[in-house]
Every structure is written in structure tokens, then in C-alpha cells.
C-alpha positions in Angstrom: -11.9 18.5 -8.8 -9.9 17.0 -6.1 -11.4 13.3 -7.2 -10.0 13.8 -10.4 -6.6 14.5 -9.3 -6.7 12.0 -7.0 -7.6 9.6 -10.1 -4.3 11.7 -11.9 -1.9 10.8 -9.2 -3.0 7.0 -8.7 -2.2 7.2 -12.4 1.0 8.0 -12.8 2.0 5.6 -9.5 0.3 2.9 -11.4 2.5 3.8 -14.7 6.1 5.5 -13.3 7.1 6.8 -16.9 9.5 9.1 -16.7 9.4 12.3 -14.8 6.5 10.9 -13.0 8.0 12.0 -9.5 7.8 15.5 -10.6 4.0 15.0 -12.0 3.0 13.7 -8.7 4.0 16.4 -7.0 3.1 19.0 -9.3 -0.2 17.7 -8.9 -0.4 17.0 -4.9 0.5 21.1 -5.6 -2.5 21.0 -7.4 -4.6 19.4 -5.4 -3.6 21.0 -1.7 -4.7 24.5 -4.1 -7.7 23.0 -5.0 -8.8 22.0 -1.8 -7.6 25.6 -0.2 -9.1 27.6 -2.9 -13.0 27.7 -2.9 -12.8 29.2 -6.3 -12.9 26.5 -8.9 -13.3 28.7 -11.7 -10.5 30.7 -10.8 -7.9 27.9 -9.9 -9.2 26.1 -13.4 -8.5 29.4 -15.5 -5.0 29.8 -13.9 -4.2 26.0 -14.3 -5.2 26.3 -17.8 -2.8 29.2 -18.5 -0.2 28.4 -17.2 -0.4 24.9 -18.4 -1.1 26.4 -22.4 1.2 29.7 -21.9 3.7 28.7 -19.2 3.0 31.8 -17.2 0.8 33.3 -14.6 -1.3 36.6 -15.2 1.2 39.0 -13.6 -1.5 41.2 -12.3 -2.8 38.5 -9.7 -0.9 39.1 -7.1 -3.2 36.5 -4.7 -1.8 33.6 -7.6 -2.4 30.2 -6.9 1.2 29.7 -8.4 4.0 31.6 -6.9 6.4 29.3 -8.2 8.6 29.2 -11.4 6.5 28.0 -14.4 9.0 27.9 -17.0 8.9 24.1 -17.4 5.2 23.7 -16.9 4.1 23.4 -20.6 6.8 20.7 -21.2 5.2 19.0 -18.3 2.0 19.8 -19.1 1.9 18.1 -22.6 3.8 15.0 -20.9 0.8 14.9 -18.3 -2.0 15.0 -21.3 -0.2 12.5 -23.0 -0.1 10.2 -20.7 -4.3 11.3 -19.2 -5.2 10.3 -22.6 -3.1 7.0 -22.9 -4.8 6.2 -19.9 -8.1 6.7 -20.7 -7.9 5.3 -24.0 -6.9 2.1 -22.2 -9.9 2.4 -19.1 -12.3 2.6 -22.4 -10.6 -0.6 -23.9 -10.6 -2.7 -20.5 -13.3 -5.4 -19.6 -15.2 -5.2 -16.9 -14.8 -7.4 -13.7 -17.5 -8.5 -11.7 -18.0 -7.8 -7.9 -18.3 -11.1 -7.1 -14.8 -12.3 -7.5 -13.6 -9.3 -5.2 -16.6 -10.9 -2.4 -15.4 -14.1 -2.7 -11.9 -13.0 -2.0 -12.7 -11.0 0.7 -14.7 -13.6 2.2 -11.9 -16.0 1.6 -9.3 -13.9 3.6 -11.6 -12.8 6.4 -11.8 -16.9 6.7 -8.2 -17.2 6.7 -7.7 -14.6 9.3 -10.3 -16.3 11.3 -8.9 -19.8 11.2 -5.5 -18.4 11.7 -6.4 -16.6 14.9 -7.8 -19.8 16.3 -4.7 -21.9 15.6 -2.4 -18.9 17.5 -3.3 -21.0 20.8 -3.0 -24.3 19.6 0.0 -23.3 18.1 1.6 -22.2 21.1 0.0 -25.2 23.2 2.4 -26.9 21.1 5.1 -24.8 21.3 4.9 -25.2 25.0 4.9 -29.4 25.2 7.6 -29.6 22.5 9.2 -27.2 24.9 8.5 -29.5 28.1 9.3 -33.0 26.3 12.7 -31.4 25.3 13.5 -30.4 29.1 12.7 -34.4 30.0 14.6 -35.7 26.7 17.4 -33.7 28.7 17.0 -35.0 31.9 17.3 -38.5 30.6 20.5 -37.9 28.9 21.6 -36.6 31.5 20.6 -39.1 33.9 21.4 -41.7 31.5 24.4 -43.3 34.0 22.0 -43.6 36.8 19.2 -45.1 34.7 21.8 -47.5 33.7 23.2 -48.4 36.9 19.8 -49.2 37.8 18.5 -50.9 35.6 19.1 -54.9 37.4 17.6 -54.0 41.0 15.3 -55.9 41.6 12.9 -55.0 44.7 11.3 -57.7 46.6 7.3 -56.9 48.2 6.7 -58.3 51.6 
């Protein structure tokens, strides 16, 4: 049960018509029920009326729904609506095959392999553009003395 509304609520965040908000959390309500209540049968029959009629069996006072339900069948037809849209269009879809999704996981676990090696290098480099800059600067800055310099000539004995 909870599978299928997990399949429900992936659903409608695939499709975002309108009022989906309101779906998705009238069926994470669903679903937090369905997981508490160990009773399918009786969370299925209570779903179902309320969803056909709009209202809960007054007499169950231990009802999964203690909420307002005057909107529910409005909802409720929007929800089918949309259920069998959707799997009128799975029935319609080709098939793919695994092999592209292995390929592509192969490809980015290769990617994040070849990118981890290249962190080091990366900052190897970092670090030598880093050091030619600080002597590029200490040229310039010495560039009067260098100049000055430059004709001394130094005789070897």
C-alpha cells in the first residue's frame, strides 16, 4: 500500500497540475495512516468512502480521518483523473534498456575518479603560479637595481 502511494506522490511531483500541493499532502496523510494503521482493510474501506461519499462513518470514533472531508470527492476525482492519465501513458512508453543507465554510471564514477586525481595537481599548480607571481613581483620591484647593475663587470683573479 505504502509503495503505491509512494508511486502517487512521485506522480504528481513529476506532473505539478494544478492543486497538486494539496494532493501530495493529502496523500503523505495517506500514507503516514497507512503505515500507522496495521489494518489495511479498514484504512482501504474508509479511504474509499470518503473518497466516493465525502464523509466518514460517524460511528468510528477511532477514524483514520478526523479532519474536514468536504472537499475530498472534488479531490478525489482530480486524483483518478490524473492516476489514470498516468497509467495510460506508463502503458504507452517504450522500454529502456539497463545498459545505458550502466554505462552512465560507469562514466560518472570515471569522472569522479579522474577528477579527484587532478585535485592535487590542480593545486600543485595553483601553488607555482602562486610562487612565480611572488618573483614576477620582486623583479618589478627590483627592476632599478637590476638596471643599475646591469654594466659591472667583475674581474676573476
Amino acid at each position: 500500500m505504502v509503495d503505491h502511494i509512494d508511486l502517487m506522490i512521485e506522480n504528481e511531483k513529476m506532473h505539478k497540475k494544478q492543486g497538486w500541493i494539496s494532493r501530495i499532502k493529502t496523500l503523505q496523510a495517506f500514507r503516514k495512516r497507512a503505515l500507522i494503521h496495521n489494518d489495511v482493510e479498514t484504512f482501504h474501506r474508509e479511504a474509499h468512502t470518503i473518497g466516493v461519499y465525502g464523509k466518514r462513518n460517524k460511528r468510528d470514533k477511532k477514524s483514520v480521518f478526523q479532519h474536514d472531508t468536504s472537499l475530498v470527492p472534488t479531490f478525489w476525482n482530480m486524483g483518478m483523473k490524473g492516476f489514470r492519465n498516468f497509467f495510460k501513458t506508463l502503458g504507452t512508453m517504450s522500454t529502456k534498456s539497463l545498459q545505458i543507465i550502466r554505462y552512465v554510471l560507469y562514466e560518472r564514477n570515471r569522472l569522479e575518479v579522474t577528477i579527484k586525481n587532478l585535485e592535487p595537481k590542480v593545486d600543485v599548480g595553483l601553488s607555482k603560479v602562486s610562487q612565480l607571481k611572488a618573483e614576477m613581483k620582486l623583479f618589478a620591484d627590483h627592476k632599478a637595481d637590476i638596471a643599475d647593475s646591469k654594466d659591472i663587470e667583475y674581474t676573476v683573479s
